[in-house]
N, CA, C and O atoms as a GROMACS GRO file, in nm:
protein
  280
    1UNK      N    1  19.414  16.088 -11.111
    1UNK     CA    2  19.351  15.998 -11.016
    1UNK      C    3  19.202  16.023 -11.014
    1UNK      O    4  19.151  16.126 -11.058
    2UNK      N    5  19.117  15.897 -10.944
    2UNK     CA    6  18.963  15.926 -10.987
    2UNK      C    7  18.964  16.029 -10.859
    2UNK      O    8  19.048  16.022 -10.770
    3UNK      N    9  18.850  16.132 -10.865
    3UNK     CA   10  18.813  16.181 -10.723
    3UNK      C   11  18.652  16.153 -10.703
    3UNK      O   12  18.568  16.205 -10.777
    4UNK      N   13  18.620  16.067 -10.598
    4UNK     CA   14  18.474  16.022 -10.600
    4UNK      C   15  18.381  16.126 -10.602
    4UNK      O   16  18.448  16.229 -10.588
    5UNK      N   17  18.284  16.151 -10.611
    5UNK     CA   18  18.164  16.240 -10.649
    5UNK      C   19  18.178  16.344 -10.502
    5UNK      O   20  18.214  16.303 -10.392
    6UNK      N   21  18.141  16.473 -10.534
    6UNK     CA   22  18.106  16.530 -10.392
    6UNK      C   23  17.940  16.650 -10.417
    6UNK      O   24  17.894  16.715 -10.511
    7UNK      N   25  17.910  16.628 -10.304
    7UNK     CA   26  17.815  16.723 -10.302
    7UNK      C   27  17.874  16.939 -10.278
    7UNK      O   28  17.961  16.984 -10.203
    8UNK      N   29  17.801  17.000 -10.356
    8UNK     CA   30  17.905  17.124 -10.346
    8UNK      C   31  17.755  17.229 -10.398
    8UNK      O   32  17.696  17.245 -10.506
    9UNK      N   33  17.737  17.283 -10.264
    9UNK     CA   34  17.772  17.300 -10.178
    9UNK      C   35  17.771  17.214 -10.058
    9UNK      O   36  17.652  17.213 -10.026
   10UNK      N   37  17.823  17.157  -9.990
   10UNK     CA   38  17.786  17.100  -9.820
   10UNK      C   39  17.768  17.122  -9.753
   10UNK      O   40  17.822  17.136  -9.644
   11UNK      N   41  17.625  17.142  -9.824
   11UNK     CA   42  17.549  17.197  -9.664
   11UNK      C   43  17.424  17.056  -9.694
   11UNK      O   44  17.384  16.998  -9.795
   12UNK      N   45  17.390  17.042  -9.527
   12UNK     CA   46  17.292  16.954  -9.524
   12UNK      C   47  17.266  17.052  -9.388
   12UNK      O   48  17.356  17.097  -9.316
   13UNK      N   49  17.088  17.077  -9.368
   13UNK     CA   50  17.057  16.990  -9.471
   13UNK      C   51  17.028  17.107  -9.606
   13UNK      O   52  17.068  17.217  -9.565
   14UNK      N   53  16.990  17.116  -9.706
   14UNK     CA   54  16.900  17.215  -9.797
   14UNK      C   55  16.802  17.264  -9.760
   14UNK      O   56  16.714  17.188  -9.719
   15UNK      N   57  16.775  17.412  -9.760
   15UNK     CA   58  16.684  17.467  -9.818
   15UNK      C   59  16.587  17.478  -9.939
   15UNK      O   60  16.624  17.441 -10.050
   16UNK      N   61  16.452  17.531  -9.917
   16UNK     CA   62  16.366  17.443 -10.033
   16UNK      C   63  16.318  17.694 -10.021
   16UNK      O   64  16.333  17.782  -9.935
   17UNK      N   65  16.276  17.689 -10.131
   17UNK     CA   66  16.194  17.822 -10.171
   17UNK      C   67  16.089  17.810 -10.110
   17UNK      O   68  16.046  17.708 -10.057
   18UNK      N   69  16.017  17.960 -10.116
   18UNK     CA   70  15.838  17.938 -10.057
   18UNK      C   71  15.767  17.871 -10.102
   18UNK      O   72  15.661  17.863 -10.040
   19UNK      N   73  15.778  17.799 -10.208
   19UNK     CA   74  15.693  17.692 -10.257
   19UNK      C   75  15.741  17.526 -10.258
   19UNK      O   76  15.676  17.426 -10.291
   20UNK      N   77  15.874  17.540 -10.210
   20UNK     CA   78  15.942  17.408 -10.137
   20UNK      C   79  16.015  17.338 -10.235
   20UNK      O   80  16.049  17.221 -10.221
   21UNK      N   81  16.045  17.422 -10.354
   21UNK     CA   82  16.078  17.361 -10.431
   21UNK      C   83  16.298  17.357 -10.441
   21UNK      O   84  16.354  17.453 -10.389
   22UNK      N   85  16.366  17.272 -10.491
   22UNK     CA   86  16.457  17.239 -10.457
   22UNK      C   87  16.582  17.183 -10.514
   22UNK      O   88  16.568  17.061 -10.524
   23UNK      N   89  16.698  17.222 -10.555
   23UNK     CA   90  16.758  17.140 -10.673
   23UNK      C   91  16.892  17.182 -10.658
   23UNK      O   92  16.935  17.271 -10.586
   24UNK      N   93  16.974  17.083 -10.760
   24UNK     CA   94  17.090  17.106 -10.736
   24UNK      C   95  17.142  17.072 -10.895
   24UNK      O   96  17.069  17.009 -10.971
   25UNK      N   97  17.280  17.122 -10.937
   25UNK     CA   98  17.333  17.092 -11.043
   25UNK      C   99  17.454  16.977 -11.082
   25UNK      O  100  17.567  16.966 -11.033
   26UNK      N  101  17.391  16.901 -11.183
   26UNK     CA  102  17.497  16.818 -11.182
   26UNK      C  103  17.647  16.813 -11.275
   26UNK      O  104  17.650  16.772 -11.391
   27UNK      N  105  17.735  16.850 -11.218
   27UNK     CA  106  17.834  16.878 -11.335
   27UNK      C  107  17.946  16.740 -11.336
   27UNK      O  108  17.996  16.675 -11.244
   28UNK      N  109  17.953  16.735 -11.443
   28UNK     CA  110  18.024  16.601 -11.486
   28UNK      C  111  18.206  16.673 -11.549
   28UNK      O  112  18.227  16.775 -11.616
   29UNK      N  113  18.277  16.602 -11.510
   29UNK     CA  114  18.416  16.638 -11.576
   29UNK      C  115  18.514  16.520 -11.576
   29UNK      O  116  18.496  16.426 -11.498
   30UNK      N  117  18.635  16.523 -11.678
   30UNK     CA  118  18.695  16.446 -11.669
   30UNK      C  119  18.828  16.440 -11.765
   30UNK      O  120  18.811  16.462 -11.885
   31UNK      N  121  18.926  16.418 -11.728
   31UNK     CA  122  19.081  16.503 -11.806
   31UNK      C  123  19.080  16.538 -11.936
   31UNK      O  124  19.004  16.456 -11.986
   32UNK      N  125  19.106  16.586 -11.994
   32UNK     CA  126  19.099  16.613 -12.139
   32UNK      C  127  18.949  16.634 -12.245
   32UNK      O  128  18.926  16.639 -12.366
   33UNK      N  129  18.856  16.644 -12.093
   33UNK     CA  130  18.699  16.656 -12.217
   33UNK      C  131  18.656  16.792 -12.111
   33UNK      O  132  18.689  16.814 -11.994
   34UNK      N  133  18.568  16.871 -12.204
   34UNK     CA  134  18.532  16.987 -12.119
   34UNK      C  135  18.396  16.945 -12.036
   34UNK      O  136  18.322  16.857 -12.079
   35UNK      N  137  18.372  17.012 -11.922
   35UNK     CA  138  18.282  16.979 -11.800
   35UNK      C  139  18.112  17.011 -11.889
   35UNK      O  140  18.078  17.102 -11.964
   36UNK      N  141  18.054  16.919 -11.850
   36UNK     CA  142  17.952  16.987 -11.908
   36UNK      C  143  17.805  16.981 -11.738
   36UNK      O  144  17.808  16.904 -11.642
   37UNK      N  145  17.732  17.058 -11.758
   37UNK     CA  146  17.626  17.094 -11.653
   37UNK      C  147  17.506  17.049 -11.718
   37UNK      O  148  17.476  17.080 -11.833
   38UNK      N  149  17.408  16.944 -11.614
   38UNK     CA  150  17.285  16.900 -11.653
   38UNK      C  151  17.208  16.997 -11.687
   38UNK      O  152  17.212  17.105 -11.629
   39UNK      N  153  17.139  16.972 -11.773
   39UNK     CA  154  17.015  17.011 -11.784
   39UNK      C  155  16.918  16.984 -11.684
   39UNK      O  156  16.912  16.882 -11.615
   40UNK      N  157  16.821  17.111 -11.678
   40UNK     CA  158  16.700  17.123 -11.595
   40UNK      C  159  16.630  16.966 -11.627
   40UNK      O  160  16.622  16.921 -11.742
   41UNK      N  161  16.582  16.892 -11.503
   41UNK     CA  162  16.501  16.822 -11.536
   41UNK      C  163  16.429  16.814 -11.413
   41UNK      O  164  16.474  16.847 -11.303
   42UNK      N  165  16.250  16.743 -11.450
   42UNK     CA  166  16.154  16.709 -11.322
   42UNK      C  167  16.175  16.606 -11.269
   42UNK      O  168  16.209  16.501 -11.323
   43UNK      N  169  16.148  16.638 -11.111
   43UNK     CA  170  16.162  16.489 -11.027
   43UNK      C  171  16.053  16.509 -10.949
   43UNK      O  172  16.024  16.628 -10.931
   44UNK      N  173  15.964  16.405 -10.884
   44UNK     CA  174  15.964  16.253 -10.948
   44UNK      C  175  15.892  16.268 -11.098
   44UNK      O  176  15.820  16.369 -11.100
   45UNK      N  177  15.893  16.209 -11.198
   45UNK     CA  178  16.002  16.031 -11.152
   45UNK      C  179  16.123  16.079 -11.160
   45UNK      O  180  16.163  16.191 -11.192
   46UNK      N  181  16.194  15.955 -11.117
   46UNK     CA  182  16.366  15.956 -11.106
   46UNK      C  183  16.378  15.953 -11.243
   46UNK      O  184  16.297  15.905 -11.323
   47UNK      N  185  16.512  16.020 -11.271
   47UNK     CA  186  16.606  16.018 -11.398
   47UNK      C  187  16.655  15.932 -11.348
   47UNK      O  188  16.669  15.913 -11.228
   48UNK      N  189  16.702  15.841 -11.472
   48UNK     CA  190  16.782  15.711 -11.433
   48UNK      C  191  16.849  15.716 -11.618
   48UNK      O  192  16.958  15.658 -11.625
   49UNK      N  193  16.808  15.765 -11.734
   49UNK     CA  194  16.856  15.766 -11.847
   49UNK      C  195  16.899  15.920 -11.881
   49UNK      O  196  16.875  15.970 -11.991
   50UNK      N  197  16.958  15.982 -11.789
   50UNK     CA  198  17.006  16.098 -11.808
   50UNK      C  199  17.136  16.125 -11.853
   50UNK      O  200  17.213  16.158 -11.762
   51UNK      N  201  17.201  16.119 -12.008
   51UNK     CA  202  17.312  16.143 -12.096
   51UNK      C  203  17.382  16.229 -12.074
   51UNK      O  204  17.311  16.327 -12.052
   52UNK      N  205  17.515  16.262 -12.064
   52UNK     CA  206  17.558  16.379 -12.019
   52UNK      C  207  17.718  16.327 -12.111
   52UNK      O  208  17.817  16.291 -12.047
   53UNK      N  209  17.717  16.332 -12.263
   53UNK     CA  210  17.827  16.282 -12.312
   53UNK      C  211  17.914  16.428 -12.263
   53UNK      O  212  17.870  16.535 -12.221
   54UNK      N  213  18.040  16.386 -12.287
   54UNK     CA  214  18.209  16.507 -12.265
   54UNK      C  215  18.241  16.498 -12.414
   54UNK      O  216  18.270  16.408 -12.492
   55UNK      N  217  18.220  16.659 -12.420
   55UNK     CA  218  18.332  16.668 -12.600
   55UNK      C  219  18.474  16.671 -12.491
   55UNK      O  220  18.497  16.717 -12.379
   56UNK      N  221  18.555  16.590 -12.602
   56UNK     CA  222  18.702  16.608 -12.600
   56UNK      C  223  18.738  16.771 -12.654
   56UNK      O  224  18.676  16.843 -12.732
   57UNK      N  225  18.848  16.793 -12.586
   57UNK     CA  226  18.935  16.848 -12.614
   57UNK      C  227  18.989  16.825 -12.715
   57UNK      O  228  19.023  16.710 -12.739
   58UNK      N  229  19.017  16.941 -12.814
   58UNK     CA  230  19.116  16.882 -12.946
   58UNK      C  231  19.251  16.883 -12.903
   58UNK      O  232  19.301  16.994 -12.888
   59UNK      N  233  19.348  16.741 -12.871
   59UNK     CA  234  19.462  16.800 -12.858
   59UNK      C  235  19.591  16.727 -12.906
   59UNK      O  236  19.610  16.614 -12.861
   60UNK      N  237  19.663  16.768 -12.974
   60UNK     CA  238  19.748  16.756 -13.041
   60UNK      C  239  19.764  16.572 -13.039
   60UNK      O  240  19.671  16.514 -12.983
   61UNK      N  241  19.847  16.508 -13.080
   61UNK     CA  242  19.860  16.323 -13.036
   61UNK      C  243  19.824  16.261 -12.926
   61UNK      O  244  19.898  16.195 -12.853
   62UNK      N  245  19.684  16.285 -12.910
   62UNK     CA  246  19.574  16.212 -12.870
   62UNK      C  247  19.588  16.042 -12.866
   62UNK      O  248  19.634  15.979 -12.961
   63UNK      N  249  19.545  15.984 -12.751
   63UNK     CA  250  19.536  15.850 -12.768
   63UNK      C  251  19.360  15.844 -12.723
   63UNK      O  252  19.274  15.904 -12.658
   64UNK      N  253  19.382  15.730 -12.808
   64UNK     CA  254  19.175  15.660 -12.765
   64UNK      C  255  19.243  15.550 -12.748
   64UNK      O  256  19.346  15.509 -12.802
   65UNK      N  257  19.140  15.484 -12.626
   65UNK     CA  258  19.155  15.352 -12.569
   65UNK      C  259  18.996  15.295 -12.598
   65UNK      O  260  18.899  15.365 -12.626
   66UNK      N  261  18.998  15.194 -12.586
   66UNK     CA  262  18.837  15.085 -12.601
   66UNK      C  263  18.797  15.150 -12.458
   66UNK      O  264  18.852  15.222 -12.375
   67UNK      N  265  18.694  15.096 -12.471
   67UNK     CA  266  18.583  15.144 -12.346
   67UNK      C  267  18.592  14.978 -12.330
   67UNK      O  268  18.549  14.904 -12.419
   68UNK      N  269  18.669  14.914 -12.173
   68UNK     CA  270  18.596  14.805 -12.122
   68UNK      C  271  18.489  14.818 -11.993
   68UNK      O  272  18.476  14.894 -11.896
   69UNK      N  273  18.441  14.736 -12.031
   69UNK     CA  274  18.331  14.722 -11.888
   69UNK      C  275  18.373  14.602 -11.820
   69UNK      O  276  18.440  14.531 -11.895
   70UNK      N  277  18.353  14.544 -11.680
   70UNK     CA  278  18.352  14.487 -11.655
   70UNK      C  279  18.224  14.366 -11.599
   70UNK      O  280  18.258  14.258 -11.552
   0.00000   0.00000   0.00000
């Protein structure tokens, strides 16, 4: 089943360092591909083209489906 995004830790609000600086990690996962963790990046500007492909898992009779969009 999907589970919608969560923030982890939950805490609001954040803490920033003595220089105010502030961040969090984004980890992506999803059944059969291993999790992978963003890379460091600067904000501002916003990331908005930030890639984060999933290697599959090698596993035995595998199905691939099309990617639809709607």
């Amino acid at each position: 089943m999907f589970a919608p995004a969560q923030i982890d830790p939950a805490v609001n609000p954040q803490l920033t360092d003595d220089a105010g600086h502030f961040g969090w990690n984004v980890v992506v996962s999803a059944p059969s591909h291993a999790s992978k963790i963003s890379p460091l990046v600067g904000v501002p500007p916003e990331v908005t083209d930030l890639n984060m492909a999933l290697e599959p898992f090698d596993l035995p009779n595998k199905v691939s489906l099309p990617l639809v969009r709607k």
